[in-house]
C-alpha positions in Angstrom: 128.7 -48.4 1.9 126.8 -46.3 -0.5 124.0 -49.1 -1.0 123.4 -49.0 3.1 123.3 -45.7 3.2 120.8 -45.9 0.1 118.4 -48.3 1.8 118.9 -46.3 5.7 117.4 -43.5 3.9 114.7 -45.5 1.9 113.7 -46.7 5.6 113.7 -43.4 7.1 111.4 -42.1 4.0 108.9 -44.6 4.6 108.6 -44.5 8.1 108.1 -40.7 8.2 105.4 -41.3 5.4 104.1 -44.1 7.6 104.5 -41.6 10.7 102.8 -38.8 8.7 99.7 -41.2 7.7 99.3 -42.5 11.1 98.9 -38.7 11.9 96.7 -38.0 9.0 94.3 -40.4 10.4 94.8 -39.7 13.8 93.6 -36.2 12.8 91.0 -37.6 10.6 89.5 -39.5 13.3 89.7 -36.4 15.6 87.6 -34.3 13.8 85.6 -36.6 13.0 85.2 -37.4 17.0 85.0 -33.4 16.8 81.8 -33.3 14.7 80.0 -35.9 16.4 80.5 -34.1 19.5 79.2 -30.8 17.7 76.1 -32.6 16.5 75.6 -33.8 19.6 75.6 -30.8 21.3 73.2 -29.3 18.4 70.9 -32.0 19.3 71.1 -31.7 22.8 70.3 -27.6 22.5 67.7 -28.3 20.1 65.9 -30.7 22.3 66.2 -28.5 24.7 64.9 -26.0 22.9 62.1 -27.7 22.1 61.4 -28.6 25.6 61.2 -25.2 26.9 59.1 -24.0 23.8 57.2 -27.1 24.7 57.0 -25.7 28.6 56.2 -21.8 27.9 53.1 -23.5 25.4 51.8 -25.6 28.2 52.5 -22.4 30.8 50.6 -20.3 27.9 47.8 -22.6 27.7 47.2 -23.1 30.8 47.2 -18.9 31.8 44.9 -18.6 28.3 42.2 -21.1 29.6 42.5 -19.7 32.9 42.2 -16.4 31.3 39.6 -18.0 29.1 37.6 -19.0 32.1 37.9 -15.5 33.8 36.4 -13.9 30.2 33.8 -16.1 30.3 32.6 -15.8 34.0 33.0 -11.9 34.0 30.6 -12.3 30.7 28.4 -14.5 32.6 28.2 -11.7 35.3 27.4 -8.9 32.8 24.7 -11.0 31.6 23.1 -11.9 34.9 23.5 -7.7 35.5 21.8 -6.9 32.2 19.4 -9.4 32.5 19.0 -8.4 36.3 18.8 -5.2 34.9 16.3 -5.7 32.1 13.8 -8.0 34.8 13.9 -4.7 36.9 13.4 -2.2 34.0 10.8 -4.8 32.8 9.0 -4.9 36.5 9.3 -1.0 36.4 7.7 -0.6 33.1 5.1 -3.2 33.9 3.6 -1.5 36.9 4.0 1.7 34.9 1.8 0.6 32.1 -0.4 -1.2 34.6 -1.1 2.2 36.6 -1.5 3.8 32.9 -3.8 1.2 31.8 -1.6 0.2 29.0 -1.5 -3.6 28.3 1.6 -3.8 26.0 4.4 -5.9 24.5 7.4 -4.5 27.1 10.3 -6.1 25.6 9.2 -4.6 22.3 8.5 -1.1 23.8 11.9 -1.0 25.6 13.4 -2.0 22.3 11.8 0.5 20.4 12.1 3.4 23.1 16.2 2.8 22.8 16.3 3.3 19.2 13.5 6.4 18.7 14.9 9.7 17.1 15.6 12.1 19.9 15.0 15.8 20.4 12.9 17.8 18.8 13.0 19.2 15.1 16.7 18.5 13.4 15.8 21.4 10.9 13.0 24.2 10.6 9.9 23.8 8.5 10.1 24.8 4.7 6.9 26.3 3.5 5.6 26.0 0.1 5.8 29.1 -1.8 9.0 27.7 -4.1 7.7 24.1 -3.7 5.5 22.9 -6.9 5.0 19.9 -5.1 5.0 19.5 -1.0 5.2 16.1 0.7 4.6 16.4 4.4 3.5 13.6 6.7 1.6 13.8 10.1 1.8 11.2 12.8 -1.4 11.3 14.7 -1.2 10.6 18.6 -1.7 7.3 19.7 -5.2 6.7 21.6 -5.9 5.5 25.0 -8.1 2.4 23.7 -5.3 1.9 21.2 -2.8 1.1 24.3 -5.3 -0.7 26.6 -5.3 -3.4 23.3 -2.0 -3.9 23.4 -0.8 -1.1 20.5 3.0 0.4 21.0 4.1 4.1 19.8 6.3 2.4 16.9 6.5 5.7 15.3 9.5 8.6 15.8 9.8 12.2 14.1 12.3 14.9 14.1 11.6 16.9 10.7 12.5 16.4 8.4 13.1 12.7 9.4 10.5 10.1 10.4 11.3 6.6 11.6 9.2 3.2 11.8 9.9 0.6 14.4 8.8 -2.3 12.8 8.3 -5.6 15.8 9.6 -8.5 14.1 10.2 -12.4 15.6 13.6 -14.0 14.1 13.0 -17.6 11.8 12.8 -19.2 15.8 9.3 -17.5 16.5 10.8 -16.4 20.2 13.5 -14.6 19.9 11.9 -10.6 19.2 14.0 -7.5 17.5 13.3 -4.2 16.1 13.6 -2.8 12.2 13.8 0.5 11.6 13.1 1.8 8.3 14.1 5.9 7.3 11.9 8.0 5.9 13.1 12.0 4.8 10.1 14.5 3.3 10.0 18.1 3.0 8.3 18.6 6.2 7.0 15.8 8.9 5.0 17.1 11.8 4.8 14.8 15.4 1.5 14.0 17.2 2.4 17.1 19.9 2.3 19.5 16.7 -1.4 21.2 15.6 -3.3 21.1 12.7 -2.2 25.4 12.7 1.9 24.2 12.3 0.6 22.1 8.7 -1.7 24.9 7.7 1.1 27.5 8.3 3.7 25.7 6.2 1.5 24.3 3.7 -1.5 26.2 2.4 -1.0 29.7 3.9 2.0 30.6 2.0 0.2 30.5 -1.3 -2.7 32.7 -0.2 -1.3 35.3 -2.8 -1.5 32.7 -5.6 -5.1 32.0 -5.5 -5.5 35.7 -6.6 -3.2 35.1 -9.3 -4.6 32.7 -11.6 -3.5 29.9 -9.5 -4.3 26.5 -8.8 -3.9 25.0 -5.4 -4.1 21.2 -4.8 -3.8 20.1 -1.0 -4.4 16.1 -0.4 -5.0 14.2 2.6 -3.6 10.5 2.1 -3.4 7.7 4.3 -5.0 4.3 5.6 -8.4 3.9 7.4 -8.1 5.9 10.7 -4.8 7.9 10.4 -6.5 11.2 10.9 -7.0 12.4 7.3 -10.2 13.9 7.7 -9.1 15.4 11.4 -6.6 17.2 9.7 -9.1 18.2 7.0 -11.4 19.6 9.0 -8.5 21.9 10.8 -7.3 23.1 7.8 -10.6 24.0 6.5 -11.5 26.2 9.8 -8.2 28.4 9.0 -8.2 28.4 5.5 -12.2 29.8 5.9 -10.9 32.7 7.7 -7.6 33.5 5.7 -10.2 33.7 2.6 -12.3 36.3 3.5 -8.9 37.9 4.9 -7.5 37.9 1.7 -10.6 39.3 -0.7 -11.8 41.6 1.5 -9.3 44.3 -0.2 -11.3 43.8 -3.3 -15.2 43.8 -2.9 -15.9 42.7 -6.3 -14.1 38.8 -5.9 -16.4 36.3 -5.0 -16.2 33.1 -3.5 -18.3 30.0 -5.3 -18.1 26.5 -3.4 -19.2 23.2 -5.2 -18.4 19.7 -2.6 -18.8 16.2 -4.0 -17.5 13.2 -3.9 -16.7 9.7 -6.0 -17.9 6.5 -4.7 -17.6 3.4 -6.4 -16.9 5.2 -9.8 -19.1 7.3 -9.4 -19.8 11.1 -8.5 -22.3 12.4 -6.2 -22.7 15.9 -5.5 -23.1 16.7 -1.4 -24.5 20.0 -1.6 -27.6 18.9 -3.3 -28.8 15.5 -1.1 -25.7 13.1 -3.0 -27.7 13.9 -6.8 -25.5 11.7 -9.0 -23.7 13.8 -11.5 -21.8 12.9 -14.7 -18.1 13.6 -15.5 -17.7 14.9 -19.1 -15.3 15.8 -21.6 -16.0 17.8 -24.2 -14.8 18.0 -27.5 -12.1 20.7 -26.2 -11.1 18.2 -23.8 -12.3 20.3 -21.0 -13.6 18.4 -18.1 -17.2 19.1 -17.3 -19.5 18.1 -14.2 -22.8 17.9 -14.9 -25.4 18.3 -12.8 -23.3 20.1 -10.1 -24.2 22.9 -8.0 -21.9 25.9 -6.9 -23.1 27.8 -4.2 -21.9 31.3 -3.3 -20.2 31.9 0.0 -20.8 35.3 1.5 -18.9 35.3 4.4 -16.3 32.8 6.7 -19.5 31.1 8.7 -21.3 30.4 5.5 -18.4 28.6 3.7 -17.3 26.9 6.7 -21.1 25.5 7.4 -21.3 24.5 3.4 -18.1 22.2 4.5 -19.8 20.8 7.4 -22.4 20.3 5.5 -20.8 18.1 2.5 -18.6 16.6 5.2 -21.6 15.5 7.4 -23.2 13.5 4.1 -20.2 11.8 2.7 -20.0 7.9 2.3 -18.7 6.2 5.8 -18.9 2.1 6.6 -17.4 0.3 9.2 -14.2 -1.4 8.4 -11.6 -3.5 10.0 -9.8 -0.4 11.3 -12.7 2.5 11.8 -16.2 2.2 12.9 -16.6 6.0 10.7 -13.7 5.2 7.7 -14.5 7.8 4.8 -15.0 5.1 1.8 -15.2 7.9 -1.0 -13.0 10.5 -2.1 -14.7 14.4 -1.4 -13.4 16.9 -3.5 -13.8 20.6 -2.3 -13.6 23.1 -5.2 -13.5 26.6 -3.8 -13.2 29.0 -7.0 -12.5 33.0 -6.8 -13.9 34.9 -9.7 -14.4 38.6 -10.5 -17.5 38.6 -12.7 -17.3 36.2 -15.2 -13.3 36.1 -15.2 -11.7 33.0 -12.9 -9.1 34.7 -10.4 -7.9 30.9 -8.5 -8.9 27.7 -7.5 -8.6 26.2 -4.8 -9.1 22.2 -4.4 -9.3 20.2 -1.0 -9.4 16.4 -1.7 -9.5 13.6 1.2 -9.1 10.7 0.3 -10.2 6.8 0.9 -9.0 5.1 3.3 -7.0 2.3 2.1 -6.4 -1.4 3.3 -4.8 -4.3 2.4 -6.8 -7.0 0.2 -6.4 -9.6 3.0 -8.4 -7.0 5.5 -11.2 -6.9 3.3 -11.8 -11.0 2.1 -14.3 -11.3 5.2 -16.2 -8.3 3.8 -19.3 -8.2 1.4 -18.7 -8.0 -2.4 -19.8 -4.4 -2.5 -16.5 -3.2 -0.2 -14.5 -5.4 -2.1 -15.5 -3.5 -5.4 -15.6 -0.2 -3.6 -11.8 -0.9 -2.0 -10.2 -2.1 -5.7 -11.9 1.2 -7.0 -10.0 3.3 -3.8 -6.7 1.8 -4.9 -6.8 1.9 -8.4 -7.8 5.6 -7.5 -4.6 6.3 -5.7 -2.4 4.5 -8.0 -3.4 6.9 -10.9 -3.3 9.8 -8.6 0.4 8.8 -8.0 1.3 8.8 -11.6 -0.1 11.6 -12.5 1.7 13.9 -9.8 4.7 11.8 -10.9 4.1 12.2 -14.3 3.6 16.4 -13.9 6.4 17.0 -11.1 9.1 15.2 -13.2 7.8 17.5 -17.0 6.3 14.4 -18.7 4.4 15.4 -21.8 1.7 13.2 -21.3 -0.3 13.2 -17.8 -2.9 10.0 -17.6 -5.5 11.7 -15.5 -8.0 9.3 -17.2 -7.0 6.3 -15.9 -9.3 7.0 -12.8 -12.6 9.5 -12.2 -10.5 10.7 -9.6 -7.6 12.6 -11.5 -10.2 13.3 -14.2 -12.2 15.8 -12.1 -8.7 17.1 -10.8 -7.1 17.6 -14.7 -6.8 21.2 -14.3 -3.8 20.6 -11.0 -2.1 18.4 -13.7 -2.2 20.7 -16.3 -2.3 24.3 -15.4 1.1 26.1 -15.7 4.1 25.1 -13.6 4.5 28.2 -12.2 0.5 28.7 -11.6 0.4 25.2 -9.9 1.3 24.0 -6.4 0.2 20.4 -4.9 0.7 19.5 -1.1 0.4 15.8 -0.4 -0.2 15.4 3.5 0.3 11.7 4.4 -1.5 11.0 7.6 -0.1 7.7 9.4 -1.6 5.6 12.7 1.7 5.3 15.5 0.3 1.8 16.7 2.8 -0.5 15.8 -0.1 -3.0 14.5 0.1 -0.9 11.6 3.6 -0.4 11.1 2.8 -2.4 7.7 0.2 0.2 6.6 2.7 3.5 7.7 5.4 2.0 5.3 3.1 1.6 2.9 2.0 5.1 3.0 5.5 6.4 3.6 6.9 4.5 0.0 3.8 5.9 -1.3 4.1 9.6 -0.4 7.9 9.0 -0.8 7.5 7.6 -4.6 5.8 10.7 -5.6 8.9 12.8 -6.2 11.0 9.7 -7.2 13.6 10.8 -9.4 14.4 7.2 -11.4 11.9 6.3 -13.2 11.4 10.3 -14.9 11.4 10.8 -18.6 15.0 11.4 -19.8 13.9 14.5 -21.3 15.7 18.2 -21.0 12.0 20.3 -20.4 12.4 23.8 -22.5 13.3 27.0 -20.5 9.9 28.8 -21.7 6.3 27.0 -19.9 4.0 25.0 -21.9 0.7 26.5 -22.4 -2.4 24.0 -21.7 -3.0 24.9 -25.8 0.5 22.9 -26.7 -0.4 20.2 -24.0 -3.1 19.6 -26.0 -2.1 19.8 -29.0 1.0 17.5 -28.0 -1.4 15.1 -26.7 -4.0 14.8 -29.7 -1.2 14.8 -32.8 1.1 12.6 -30.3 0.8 9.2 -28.4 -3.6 9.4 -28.2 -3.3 9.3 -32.0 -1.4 6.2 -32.3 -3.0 4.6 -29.1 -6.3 5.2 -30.6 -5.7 3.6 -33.7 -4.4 0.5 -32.0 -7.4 0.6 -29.5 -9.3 1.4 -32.2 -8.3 -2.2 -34.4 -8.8 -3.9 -31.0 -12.2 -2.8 -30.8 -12.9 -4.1 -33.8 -11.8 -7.3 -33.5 -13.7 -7.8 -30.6 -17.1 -6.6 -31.7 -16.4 -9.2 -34.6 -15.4 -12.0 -32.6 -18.6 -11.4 -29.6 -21.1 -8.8 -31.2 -22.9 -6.9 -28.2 -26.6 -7.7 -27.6 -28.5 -4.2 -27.9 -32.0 -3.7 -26.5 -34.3 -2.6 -29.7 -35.7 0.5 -29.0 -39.5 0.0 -28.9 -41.5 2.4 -30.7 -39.1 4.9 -32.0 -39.7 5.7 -35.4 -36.7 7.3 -36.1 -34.4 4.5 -35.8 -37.0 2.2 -37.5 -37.1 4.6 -40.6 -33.3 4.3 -40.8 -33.3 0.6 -40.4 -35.6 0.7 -43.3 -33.6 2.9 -45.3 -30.4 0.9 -44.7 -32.0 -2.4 -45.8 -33.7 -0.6 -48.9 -30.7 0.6 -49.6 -29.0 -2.9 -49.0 -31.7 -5.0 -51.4 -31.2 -2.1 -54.2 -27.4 -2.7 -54.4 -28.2 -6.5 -55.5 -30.6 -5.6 -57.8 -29.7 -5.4 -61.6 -30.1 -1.9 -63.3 -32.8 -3.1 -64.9 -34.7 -4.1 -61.9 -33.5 -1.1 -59.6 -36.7 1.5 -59.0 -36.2 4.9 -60.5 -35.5 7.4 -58.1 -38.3 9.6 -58.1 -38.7 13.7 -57.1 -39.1 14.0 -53.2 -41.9 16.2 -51.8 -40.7 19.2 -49.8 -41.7 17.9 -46.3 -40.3 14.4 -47.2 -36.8 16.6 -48.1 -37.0 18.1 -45.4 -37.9 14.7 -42.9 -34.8 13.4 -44.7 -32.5 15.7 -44.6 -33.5 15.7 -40.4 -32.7 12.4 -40.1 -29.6 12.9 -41.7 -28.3 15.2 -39.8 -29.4 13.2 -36.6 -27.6 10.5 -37.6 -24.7 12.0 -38.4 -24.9 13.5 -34.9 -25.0 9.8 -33.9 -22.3 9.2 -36.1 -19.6 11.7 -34.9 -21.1 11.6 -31.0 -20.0 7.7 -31.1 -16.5 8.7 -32.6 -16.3 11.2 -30.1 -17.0 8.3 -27.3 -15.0 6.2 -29.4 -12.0 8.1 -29.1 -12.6 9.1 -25.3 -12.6 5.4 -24.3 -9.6 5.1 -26.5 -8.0 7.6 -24.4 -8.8 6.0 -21.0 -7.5 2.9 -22.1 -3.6 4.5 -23.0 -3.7 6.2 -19.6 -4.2 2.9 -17.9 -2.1 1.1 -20.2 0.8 3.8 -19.4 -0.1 3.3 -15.6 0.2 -0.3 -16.2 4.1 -0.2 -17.6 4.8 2.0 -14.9 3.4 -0.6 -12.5 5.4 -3.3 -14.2 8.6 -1.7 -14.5 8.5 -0.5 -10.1 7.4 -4.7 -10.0 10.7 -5.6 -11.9 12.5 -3.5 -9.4 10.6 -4.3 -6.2 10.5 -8.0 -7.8 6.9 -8.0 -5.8 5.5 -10.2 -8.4 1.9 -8.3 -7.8 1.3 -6.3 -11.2 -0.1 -8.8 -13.3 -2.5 -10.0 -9.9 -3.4 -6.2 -9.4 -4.5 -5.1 -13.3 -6.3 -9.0 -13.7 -8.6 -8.3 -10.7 -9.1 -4.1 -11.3 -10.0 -5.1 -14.9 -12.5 -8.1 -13.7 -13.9 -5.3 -11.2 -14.2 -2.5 -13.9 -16.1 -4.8 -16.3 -18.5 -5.9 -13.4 -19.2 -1.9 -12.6 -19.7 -1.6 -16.5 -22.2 -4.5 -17.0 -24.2 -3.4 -13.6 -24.9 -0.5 -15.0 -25.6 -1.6 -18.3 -27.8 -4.9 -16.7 -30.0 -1.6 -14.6 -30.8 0.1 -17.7 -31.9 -3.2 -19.4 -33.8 -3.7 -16.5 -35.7 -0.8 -16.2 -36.0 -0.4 -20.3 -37.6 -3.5 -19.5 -40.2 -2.6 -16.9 -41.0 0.4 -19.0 -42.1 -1.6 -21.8 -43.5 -3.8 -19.5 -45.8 -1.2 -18.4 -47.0 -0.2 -21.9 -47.6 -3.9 -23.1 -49.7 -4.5 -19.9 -52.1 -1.3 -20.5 -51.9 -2.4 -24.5 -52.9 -5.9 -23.1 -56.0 -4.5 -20.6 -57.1 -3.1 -24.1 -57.1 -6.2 -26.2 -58.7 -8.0 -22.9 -61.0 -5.1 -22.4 -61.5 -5.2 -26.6 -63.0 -9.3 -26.8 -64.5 -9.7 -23.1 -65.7 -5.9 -22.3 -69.4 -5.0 -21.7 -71.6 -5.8 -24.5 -69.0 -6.7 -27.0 -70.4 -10.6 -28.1 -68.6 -10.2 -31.8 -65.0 -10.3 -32.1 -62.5 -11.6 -34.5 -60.3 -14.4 -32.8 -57.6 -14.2 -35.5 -56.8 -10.3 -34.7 -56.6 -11.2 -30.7 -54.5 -14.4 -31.5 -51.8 -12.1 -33.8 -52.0 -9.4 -31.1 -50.9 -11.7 -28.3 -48.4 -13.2 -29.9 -46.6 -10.2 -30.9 -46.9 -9.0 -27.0 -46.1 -12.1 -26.0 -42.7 -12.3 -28.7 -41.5 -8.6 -27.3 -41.5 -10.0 -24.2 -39.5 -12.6 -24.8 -36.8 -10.7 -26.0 -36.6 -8.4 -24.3 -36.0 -11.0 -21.3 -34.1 -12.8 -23.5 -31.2 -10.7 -24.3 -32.0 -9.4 -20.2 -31.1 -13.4 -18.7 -28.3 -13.7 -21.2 -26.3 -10.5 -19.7 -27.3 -11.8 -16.5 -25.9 -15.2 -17.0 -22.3 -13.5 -17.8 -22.2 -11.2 -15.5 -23.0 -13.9 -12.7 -19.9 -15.5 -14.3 -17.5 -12.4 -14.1 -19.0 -11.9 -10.4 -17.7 -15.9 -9.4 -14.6 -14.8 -11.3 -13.8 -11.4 -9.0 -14.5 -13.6 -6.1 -11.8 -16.0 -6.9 -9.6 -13.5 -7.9 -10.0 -11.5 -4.5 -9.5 -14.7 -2.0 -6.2 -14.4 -3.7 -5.1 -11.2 -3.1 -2.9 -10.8 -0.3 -1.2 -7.2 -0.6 -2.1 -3.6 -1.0 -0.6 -2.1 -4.0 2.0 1.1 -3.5 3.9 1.5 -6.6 
């Protein structure tokens, strides 16, 4: 009984543990089912998802390209307006400029019109009574011809700004645009301002100074037909009358006027019929003119007809840009004294006209030489007011006649020293080139980066330490360098000299020399006594002793002058080089090669003149010596004469002659070979040079 009830109890287990497994898996399998249906579901929102992502993106690209389209035809309206717009304005400004008689670019104009500076002046005028040094500029008007050729206003002021609007094409060669370049000076005056508004900001302020030991400098800079001389001539008519203004408090100052000007190198003096004059230093390194007149000024008519005068007989050619361009530089030198006793100075200097190289290939050699000689000119100029505004201790006025006659406006005392650069520029955008080049010029002058780091001493510097600074400083050491040069080149190519022909002086010291010279290789034995000297050969000697000493310390004194010259241009020449390492204009090395090749070929023209006219001098005395030694064997009556004496005769005429040609073909053979040179050089130069 116990045993069924054993196994009934067995079977009951296992079926509930089979009952239970069945419902394990049952369950099993339902959540399985369950997941499926989950993922499905997943799926099914996810795809759905993705379709109405899918649906809003095509909806959202079709509204963007709709909207895309709408842009782009509400652009392609504008466009028709502007250019609608722009055809009108065009047409407008057309038969404006046709009823004017202008004949211009109108694109460009319309361009240049939208971008000008507007209103009048964006500050007042400073004058230039606390200024040492004044840079104003002075746009001229533009001229009626000027328009009629097809020549725009590219040029905008409002002091103390001025603008350029350079026309440029883009890399296409159609598509046209406008540069503007910024320009800020102390004061810039527009083409409706007067020559009275430069003269009241500029020179009459320092009226009082010229009766105080002062020196006023007032330039006139710019390119061929900018209006330097214009404004010149304006400020000369007002300045005449402040003058007399200002002395006629005290009777006893007089006024002393001396005009002249430098061409080509050289100095001519316009108040006595252009008489060349020479520009001299002297041993105290004073700057001396000679040959040039000064004429006293009694009253304001007088002075101003002495300017017209000077002005009427200064150098003038025709160039590319002016029929009438000024081709020298005419220095007015108006000096107040009281006696003996200098009270001011007052110095009016206009200036070349410059251009490019490229304007002047077409031209004869002579304007070639005579334009290289303008820029050089204006390059030293600019280092020298550089080289005094920023306290340099050395000036190089040498470097140029130019700012050698003007030392004194380098060197006077800062507070006894004013310069006023006016930089006159042409508005026709033709020339936009030659106004920035102006404009960089006049706005280099008071650049600030390349000064001497130097801290300049509270007290001034008298022209006495200057000097002494200068002499016991860098022209000691540059002429010793110069000096070893020299030498080296007279041993290498020793110069040809002319003898000079019947000058017993020099032949009596030749003679002594070689004496002297055979003596010294003589044995003691062999070597003449020196015997007692008669009192009027003494005194012959001791003559030509001191005259040759003369000789001796006048050509160390030329020596040491052309040493001089040669560190000034050597200074302006590193200046040059380091504003070309800036600029990286590649031009220094071109500009030096071809002012050197022109200043030898001034050098040897003049040296090649006086050969040539030594020449005809002894010309003239070996053809009257000749007539005689003719006149001597076939003259009246004379049957008798010794053939020997005529034969030696001739041939000592006829061996003077040949040297003298000689050594005359053999400097003209070189200098035809540095004149091919500066002729190759020049068909290469391309720009003017600004730095």
């Amino acid at each position: 009984m116990k045993k069924q009830q054993h196994n009934q109890r067995q079977k009951d287990q296992e079926y509930m543990g089979q009952n239970k497994r069945n419902w394990i898996d049952q369950r099993k399998l339902m959540k399985g089912i369950e997941i499926n249906n989950k993922q499905e579901q997943v799926l099914q929102q996810q795809q759905q998802a993705q379709q109405i992502v899918a649906q809003q993106q095509a909806q959202q690209q079709k509204g963007s390209v709709v909207d895309n389209i709408k842009k782009m035809e509400q652009q392609r309206e504008e466009r028709r307006k502007n250019m609608q717009e722009m055809k009108r304005e065009k047409a407008e400004r057309e038969e404006q400029n046709q009823i004017l008689g202008k004949n211009v670019d109108v694109e460009f104009e319309i361009m240049i019109d939208k971008t000008r500076l507007k209103g009048g002046l964006i500050q007042e005028h400073q004058t230039t009574q606390n200024i040492k040094l004044c840079v104003c500029v002075r746009k001229r008007p533009i001229f009626k011809k000027e328009e009629v050729g097809g020549e725009i206003d590219a040029i905008s002021c409002a002091n103390p700004m001025i603008r350029v609007h350079e026309p440029k094409l883009k890399v296409d060669g159609i598509t046209k645009y406008v540069e503007n370049h910024d320009f800020q000076f102390d004061n810039t005056f527009s083409e409706v301002e007067q020559g009275k508004d430069i003269y009241d900001v500029s020179l009459a302020p320092l009226m009082d100074l010229l009766v105080n030991q002062g020196v006023v400098t007032c330039f006139a800079y710019g390119q061929t037909g900018s209006g330097k001389t214009y404004t010149m001539k304006s400020i000369q008519e007002l300045l005449a009358t402040d003058l007399y203004k200002l002395i006629s408090t005290t009777p006893s100052y007089k006024i002393f006027v001396s005009f002249f000007e430098i061409y080509g190198g050289k100095c001519y003096d316009l108040l006595n019929a252009k008489a060349p004059l020479q520009i001299m230093e002297d041993k105290n390194n004073n700057i001396q003119i000679q040959g040039l007149v000064e004429k006293p000024s009694e009253s304001e008519q007088e002075l101003f007809q002495l300017m017209e005068l000077a002005n009427s007989v200064r150098t003038t050619h025709a160039t590319v840009a002016n029929d009438t361009s000024s081709r020298s530089h005419s220095i007015c030198q108006i000096a107040i004294r009281q006696g003996y006793s200098d009270i001011g100075k007052l110095i009016l200097v206009d200036l070349a006209g410059s251009e490019r190289a490229q304007d002047t290939q077409s031209n004869n050699r002579q304007r070639r030489l005579e334009g290289a000689e303008i820029n050089k000119s204006l390059l030293a100029l600019k280092e020298c007011i550089r080289a005094m505004d920023s306290g340099q201790g050395h000036v190089p006025f040498r470097a140029s006649k130019l700012t050698l006659v003007l030392r004194d406006s380098f060197t006077a005392k800062s507070n006894k020293s004013r310069i006023i650069m006016i930089a006159c520029i042409s508005p026709g955008s033709s020339s936009a080139d030659h106004s920035l080049n102006t404009l960089r010029y006049a706005d280099r002058l008071k650049d600030k980066s390349n000064q001497a780091k130097v801290q300049l001493e509270e007290r001034e510097v008298t022209n006495e330490e200057l000097l002494y600074r200068q002499q016991q400083g860098q022209d000691r050491q540059s002429d010793k360098n110069l000096d070893n040069n020299n030498k080296q080149l007279d041993k290498q190519n020793p110069p040809l000299q002319l003898p000079k022909i019947n000058d017993p002086r020099n032949q009596n010291n030749q003679n002594a020399a070689n004496l002297k010279k055979n003596q010294s290789q003589l044995p003691d034995k062999e070597k003449p006594k020196s015997q007692p000297v008669p009192p009027k050969q003494q005194k012959r000697a001791s003559s030509i002793q001191e005259d040759s000493d003369d000789d001796v310390a006048a050509e160390e004194l030329v020596n040491k002058k052309n040493g001089q010259v040669k560190e000034d241009v050597r200074c302006m020449k590193e200046t040059m080089m380091k504003n070309e390492q800036n600029n990286a204009n590649g031009n220094g090395n071109e500009f030096f090669d071809f002012h050197e090749k022109v200043n030898t070929i001034l050098e040897e023209q003049d040296e090649i003149l006086n050969i040539h006219m030594a020449a005809i001098k002894e010309d003239a005395k070996l053809l009257q010596q000749e007539s005689e030694l003719i006149q001597s064997i076939q003259g009246v009556g004379i049957v008798d004469y010794d053939v020997d004496t005529y034969v030696g005769n001739l041939d000592a005429f006829i061996k003077k002659k040949l040297k003298i040609y000689n050594l005359l073909n053999k400097k003209l053979l070189v200098f035809k070979t540095h004149l091919k040179e500066e002729e190759e050089i020049s068909s290469k130069m391309k720009n003017t040079f600004y730095y």
